[in-house]
N, C-alpha and C positions, 0 to 999 in steps of 0.2 A: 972915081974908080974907072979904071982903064975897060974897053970894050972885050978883054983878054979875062979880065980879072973877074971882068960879071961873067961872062960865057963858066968861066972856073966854079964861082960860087952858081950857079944854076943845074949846072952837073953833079955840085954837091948835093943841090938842095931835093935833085933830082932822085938820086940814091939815095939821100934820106928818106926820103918820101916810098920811093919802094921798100927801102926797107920797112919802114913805119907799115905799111901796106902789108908787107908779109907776115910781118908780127900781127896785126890787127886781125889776119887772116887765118894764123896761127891760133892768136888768141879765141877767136868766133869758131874752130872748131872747133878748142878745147870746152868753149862754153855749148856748144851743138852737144858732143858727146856726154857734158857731165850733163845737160838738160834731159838728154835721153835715159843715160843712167837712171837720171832723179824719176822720170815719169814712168818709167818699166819698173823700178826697182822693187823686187818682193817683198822689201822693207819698206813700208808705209812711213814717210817724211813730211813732217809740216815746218812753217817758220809762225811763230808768235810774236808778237810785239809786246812792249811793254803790260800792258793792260790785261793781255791775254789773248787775244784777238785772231784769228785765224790769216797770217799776209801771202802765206802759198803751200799748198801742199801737193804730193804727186796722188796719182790714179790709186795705188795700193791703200794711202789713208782717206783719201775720199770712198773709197770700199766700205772700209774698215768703220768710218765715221757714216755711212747710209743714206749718202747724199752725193751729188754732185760737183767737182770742187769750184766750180762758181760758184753756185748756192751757201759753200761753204765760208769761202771768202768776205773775211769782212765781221766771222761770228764770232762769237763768243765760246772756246773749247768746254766752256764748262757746262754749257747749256746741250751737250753734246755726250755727257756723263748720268750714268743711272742718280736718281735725285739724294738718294741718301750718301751717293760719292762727292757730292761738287762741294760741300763746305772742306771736306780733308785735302780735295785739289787747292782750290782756290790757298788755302794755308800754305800749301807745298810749294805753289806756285810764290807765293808771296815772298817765300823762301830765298828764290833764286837769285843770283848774281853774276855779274858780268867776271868777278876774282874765282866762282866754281869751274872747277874740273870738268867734274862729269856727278849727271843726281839720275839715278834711278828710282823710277815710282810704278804702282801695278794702278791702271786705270780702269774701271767698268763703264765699259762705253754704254749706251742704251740705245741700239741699233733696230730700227723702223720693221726691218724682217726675221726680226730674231728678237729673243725675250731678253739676252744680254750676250756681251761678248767682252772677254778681260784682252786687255793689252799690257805687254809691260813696254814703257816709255824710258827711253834712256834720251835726259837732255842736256845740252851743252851748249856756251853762248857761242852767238852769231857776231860773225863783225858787222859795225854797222856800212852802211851804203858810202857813208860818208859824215867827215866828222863832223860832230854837235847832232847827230843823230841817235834817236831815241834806242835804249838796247832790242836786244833781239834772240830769242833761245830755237833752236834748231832741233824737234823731236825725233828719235827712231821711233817707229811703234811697231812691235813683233805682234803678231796674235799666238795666245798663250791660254785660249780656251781651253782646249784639249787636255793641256798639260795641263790647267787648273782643277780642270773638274776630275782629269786625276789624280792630282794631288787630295781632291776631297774625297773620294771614293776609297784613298790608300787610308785617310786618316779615321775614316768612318767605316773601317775595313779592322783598323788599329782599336777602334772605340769598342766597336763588336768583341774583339779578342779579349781586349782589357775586363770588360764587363763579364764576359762571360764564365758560368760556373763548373765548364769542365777546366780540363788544364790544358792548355796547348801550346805547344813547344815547335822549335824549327832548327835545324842542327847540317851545319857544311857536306856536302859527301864522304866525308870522314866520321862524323858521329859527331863534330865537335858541334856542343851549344852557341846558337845567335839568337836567340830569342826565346823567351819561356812568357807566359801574361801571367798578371798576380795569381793568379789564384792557384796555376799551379809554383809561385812563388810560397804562397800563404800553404798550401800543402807539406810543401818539403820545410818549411821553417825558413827560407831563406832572403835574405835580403837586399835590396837590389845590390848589382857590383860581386855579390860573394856568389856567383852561379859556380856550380861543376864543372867541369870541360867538356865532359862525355855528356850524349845524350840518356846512358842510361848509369851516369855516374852517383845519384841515387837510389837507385833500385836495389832491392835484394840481388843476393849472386844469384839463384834461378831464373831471376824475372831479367836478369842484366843480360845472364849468358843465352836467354829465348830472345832476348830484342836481337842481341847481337849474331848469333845462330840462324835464326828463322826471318825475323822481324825486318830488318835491314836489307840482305840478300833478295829475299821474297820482291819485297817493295820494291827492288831494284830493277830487279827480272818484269815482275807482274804490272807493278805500276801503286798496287797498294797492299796493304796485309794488317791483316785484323784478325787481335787473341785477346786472351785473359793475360794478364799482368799484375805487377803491383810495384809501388812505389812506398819508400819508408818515410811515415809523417813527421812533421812536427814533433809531436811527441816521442818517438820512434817507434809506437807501431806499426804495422804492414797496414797498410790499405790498399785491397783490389781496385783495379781498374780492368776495365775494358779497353782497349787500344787500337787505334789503327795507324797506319803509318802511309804516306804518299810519297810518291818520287817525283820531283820535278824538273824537268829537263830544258834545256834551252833550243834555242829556232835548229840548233846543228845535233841536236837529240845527244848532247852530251850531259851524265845529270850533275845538278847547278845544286838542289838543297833536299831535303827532305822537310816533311811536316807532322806534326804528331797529334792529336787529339786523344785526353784520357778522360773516362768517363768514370767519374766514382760510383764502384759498384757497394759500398759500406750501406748504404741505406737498402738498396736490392736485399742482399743477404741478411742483414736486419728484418729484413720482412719476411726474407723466404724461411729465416728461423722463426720468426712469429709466428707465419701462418703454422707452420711444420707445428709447432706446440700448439698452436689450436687445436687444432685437428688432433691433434695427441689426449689433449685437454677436452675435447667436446663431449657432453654427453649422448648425443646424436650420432647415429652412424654416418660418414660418408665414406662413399667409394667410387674408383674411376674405373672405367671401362672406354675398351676402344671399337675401332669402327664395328669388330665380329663377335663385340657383346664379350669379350673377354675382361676380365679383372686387372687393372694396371698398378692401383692402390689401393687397399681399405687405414682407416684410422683404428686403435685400438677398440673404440666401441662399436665398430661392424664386426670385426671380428668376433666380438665376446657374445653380442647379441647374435649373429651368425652362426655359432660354433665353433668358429675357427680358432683353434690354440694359437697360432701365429699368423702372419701376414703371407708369410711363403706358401702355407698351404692352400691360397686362394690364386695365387698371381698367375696370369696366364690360361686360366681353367674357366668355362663360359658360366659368366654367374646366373642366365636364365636356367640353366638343365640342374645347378645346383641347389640355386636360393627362391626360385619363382616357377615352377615346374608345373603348380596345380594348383587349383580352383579351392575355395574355401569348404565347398562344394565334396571333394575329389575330384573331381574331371581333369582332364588332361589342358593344360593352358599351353596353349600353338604359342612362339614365340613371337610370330607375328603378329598376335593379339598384343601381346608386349606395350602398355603405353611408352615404353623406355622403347621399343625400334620406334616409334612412332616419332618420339624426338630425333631419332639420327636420320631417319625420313624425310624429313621435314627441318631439321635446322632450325627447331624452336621449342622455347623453355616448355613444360609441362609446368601450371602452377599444381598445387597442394591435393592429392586424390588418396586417399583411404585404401589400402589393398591388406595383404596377407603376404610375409616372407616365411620360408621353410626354413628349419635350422640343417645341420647335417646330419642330427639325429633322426628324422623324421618329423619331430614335432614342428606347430606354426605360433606364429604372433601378430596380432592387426599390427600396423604402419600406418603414418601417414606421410609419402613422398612427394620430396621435387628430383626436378633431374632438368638438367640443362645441357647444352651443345658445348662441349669442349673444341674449341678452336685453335690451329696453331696457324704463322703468317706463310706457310710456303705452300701445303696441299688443303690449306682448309679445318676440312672436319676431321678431328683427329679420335671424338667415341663422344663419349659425357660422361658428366659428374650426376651421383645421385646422392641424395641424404635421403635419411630417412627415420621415423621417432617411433619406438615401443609405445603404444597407445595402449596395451593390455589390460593398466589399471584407468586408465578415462575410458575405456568400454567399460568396464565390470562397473563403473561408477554410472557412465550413463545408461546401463541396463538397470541396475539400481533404481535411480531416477525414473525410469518407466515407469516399473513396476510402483513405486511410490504414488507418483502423479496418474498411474491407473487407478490406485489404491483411494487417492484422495477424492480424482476426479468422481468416483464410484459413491466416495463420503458424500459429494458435494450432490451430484445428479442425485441420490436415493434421500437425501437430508431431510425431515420435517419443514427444516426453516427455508423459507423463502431465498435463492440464491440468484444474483445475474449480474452481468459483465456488460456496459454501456459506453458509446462513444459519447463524447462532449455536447451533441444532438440530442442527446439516450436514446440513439439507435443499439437496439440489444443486439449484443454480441454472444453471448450466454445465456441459459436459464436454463435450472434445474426445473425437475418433472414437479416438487411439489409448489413452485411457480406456475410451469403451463397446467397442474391440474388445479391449482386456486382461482383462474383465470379460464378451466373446461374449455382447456388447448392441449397441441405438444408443442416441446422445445421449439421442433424446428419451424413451426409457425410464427413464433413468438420473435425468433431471430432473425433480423433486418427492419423489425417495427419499431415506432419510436414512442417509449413509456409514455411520454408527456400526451401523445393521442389520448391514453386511456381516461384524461380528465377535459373537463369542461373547459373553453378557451380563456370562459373569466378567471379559472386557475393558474393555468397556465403560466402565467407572469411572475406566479411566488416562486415557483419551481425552477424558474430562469435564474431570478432573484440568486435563490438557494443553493441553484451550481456555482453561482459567479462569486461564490464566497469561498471557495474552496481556492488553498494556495499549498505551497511548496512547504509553506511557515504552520500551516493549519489543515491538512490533507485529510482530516477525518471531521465526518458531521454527522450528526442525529435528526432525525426529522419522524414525525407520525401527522399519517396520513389515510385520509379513508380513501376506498375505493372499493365500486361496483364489484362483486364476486359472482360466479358463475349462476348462484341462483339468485340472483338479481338484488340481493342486500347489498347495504353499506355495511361493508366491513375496515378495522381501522390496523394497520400494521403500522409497527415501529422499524423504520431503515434505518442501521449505520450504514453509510457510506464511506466509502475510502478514494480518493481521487490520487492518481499517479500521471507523475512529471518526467519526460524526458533531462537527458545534461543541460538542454538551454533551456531548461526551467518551463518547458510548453507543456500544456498537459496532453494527455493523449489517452487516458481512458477511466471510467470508477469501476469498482465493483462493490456489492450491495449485499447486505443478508438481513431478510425480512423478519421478523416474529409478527404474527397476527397476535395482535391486544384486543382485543373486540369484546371477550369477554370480561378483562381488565379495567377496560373504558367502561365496560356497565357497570363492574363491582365499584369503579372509584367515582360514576355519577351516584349509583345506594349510594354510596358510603357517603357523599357531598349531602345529598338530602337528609339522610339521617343524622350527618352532625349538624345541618342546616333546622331541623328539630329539636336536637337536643339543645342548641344555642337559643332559640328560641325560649324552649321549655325554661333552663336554666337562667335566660333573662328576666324570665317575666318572673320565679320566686323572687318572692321577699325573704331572700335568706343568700348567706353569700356561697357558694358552692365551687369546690377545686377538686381538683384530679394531681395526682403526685404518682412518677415510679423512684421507688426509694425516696432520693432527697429532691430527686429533680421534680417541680414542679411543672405541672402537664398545662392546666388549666385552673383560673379562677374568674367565676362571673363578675357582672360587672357591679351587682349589688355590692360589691366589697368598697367601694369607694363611699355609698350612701351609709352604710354599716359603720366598717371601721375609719374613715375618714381618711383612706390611702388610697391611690387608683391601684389597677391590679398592674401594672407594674411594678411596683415598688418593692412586690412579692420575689420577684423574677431574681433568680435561674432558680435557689433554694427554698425548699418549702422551709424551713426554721427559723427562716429572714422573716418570718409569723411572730416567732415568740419574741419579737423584740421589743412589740406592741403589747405584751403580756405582765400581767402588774408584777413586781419584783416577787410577791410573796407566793402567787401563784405559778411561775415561772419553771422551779425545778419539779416539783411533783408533775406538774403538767407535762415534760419531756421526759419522765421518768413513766408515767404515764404509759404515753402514747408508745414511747419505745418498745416497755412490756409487752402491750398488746400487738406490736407487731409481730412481735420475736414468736409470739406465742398463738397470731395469726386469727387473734379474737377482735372482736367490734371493738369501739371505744363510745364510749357516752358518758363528757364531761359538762364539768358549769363551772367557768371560770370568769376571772375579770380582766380587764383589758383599758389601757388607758389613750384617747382617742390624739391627734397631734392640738387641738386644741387645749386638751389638760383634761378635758371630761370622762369620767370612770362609766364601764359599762361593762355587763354582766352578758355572755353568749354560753349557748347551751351548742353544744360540737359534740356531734356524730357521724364516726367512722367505720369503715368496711372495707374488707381486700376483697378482688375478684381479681380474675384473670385475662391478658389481650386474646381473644380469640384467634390470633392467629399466630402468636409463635408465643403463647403461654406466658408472658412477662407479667409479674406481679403487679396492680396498681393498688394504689388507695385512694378511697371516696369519699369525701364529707363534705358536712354541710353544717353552718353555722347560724346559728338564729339568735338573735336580739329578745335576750329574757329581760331585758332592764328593766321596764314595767313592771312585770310581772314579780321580779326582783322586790322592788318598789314595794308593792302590794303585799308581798309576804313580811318584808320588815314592819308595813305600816301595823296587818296582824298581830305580828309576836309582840309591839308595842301594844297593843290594845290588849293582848291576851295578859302580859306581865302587868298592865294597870289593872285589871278589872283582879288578878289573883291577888294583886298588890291592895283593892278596895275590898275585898271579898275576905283577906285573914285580918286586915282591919276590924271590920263589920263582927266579924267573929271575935276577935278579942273582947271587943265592948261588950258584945251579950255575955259574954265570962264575967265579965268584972262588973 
């Protein structure tokens, strides 16, 4: 090549070379500027690598990611996610390919100064650097906190709505419905998709042409407006509502919607007719009065108990000067004494006080009153409510009761018999005079001591014993007991007690009514000793000896076993359960007998036979007599049986010697005949 032709191709290679140079120079600032772009950019930009791996990102997602983007470099994105997000990443990501478009995903980062932060990620592939190079995806990341957390606020704004038991509605500047929540769906019967157009395309024509007249305009003007209404149900009857209505207007004060809230008043008025018929219904007077003591309502039983023919001729008229004017007394009652100004004084209930109301005839009645602070929400104390109950006949009954329980008390303090009232200690709480005068006391001496003193300590213990027996199952006991009397004898009384039990079964006190037995106890020691003699006596004949009233046998000695050969039981209950032992042939005459002489109230004195359980015949001679119980006159009868059989013996062996010796003797005498 010629010196011409290099010089040529050097000039070329020369221009190329600048050129190359201008381009490259070109190119380095194109890349200056996107670099800058990338690192200012308000949009937060990473590059990942296959694996996931953090290869570059700008200042805004190293922000957004709470680190540095060197530190960042080199990690792992997912480790850079709230923990319950990285598996849904990690899938998503798995996801991706070099043939997608564009993939959208909402990420929760879990950011070092903050408790969480969402991003949405919009990714799309990267080219690689150069080919046989591993792929590459290029993230946007917005932050979309704000906008997330309202987005939950809007839907938990919505949840609110839906839940909730009024009805709430939302309708365009126009009237026209965007919104109603079930319940004012379930109200009107309606189902989603089929709403009205109008907001008060429901409603009665009163209640439609007040929203539309009042309701709307108000709202518009004022800001908000709230009335009575009503809306037609389901069923299609009317149901009140309460209603308020808001205007909402946008940043340029032009308005954007309105909002509704109804409140079903069905249950209100349900009650306010309730109570109205209680009050109608109550046997109890109540009435309201306001702050100056005047009359606002009575129910029909103020009025009647009152005097008042109807309710009008009370209202407005001060019910102290009418119904409470004077003292039970006469005296004049100052309204200031009033326990009723007292409560509006004071702003506090009076419980239950006993007084006297006037009718408008002049006449009165006891009472017993409450009365309470009537309250409304704007000034307060608006007067009080009072009841009040005709007590006429529980006085005339607890005067009644007085005079009773004076009556009895008088029974009991004056009584012969011993009376008194003791705690579970028997500390005496009671005792009548002929108590403290058994004891050469008075009552009120005797009351706060404790009975169990008035015995020896070694007694003491029976008497513990003795309470501790008493229950709720068994609350009455008997006991006799001596004790010291005033002139220095043992004397012995018979106490019933009675112990009483509170609801939970606890006791809490006896009372007691005494009889002195003293002379009882000595009639029934005689009388011990004297049957203690007469058994004796009766033991020791040798004869058998019974006691009988009518049939029932009383008594038979014990000789009746050595006698008849039967113990004296054998006799028991019937005295006749005798003649069974009685030989057949003597049998009926002998109860024939005995009857007679009852009927006719004479002795008996028989001799009969009897045949013993061994088989052996025996001859008893029985002798009878009535007398009388000495003390309440009951007939008995008395005999006594004796063992003639011997003697029996004896006279048979006789009448054989008598008939031989007549039988040898008309012999004797034949012969000297002949």
């Amino acid at each position: 090549m010629s010196e011409t032709e290099l010089r040529a191709f050097a000039e070329a290679l020369q221009r190329d070379y600048a050129e190359l140079h201008q381009q490259y120079q070109a190119l380095q600032d194109v890349c200056d500027r996107y670099r800058d772009r990338f690192e200012q950019a308000p949009t937060g930009y990473l590059i990942l690598d296959g694996d996931g791996r953090i290869e570059a990102l700008n200042e805004r997602a190293a922000e957004l990611l709470g680190a540095s983007a060197q530190a960042l470099e080199g990690t792992l994105l997912a480790e850079r996610l709230a923990p319950d997000a990285r598996e849904d990443w990690l899938a998503c990501y798995r996801a991706f390919s070099p043939a997608m478009s564009r993939c959208s995903v909402t990420l929760r980062l879990q950011h070092p100064a903050a408790t969480e932060r969402i991003v949405l990620a919009e990714a799309v592939p990267e080219p690689p650097p150069r080919a046989g190079s591993a792929h590459r995806y290029r993230l946007g990341l917005l932050e979309v906190t704000e906008w997330h957390r309202a987005l939950q606020q809007r839907d938990h704004l919505l949840e609110i709505l839906d839940a909730s038991p009024n009805y709430i509605g939302m309708a365009d500047p126009e009237g026209r419905l965007i919104y109603r929540n079930p319940a004012f769906k379930r109200a009107a019967g309606l189902e989603s998709g089929n709403l009205p157009e109008w907001l008060d395309g429901d409603y009665p024509a009163w209640a439609a042409r007040k929203v539309r007249e009042a309701g709307l305009p108000e709202a518009a003007r004022d800001g908000t407006w709230q009335g009575e209404t009503a809306i037609r149900g389901s069923d299609g009857r009317t149901v009140p509502v309460w209603q308020t209505i808001a205007a909402h207007r946008d940043r340029a004060g032009t308005l954007a919607y309105y909002s509704t809230i109804l409140r079903d008043l069905s249950q209100l008025r349900a009650t306010e007719t309730f109570q109205h018929q209680l009050l109608e219904s109550l046997a109890e007077g109540v009435v309201g009065i306001d702050t100056e003591g005047r009359y606002t309502f009575l129910n029909p039983a103020a009025c009647r108990m009152l005097g008042f023919a109807e309710e009008q001729e009370a209202l407005g008229r001060e019910s102290h000067r009418l119904n409470h004017h004077t003292y039970p007394d006469g005296s004049p009652f100052p309204a200031a004494a009033c326990p009723v100004h007292t409560v509006q004084r004071t702003s506090e209930p009076l419980e239950a006080w006993e007084d006297r109301f006037w009718r408008t005839d002049g006449t009165s009645f006891p009472v017993v009153v409450y009365a309470a602070p009537l309250r409304d929400t704007e000034s307060g104390l608006a007067g009080a409510v009072i009841s009040f109950q005709d007590i006429s006949e529980r006085v005339a009954r607890e005067q009644a009761l007085a005079e009773r329980e004076a009556h009895y008390r008088d029974l009991v303090e004056n009584h012969p018999f011993l009376a008194a009232r003791f705690l579970p200690d028997t500390t005496i709480t009671f005792a009548n005079r002929a108590l403290a005068a058994f004891l050469d006391t008075e009552p009120d001496r005797l009351e706060g001591t404790r009975w169990v003193e008035l015995y020896d300590p070694d007694e003491r213990a029976s008497f513990e014993r003795y309470l501790a027996a008493f229950t709720p199952e068994a609350p009455l006991q008997e006991i006799e007991s001596p004790i010291t009397a005033a002139t220095g004898e043992t004397r012995w009384v018979h106490w019933t007690n009675r112990a009483f039990f509170d609801e939970a079964g606890e006791l809490t006190h006896f009372q007691g009514v005494g009889i002195e037995i003293t002379e009882q106890r000595q009639a029934e020691q005689a009388l011990y000793k004297s049957e203690r003699r007469f058994r004796q006596m009766a033991e020791g004949i040798d004869e058998v000896f019974l006691l009988r009233a009518g049939d029932e046998l009383l008594y038979v000695s014990p000789a009746c076993e050595r006698i008849l050969g039967y113990p004296a039981e054998a006799f028991f209950p019937s005295f006749f359960n005798f003649l069974t032992m009685v030989h057949p042939d003597d049998r009926k005459w002998l109860r024939e007998t005995i009857q007679a002489a009852e009927a006719a109230g004479e002795p008996t004195d028989v001799e009969y036979r009897i045949i013993r359980p061994d088989g052996e015949l025996r001859w008893l001679h029985t002798h009878g007599y009535l007398l009388h119980d000495e003390y309440d006159g009951t007939p008995l009868r008395v005999g006594s049986a004796r063992d003639i059989t011997p003697y029996k013996d004896l006279q048979h062996q006789l009448e054989a010697a008598n008939r031989a010796k007549s039988d040898f003797l008309n012999a004797v005498s034949h012969d000297l005949r002949t």
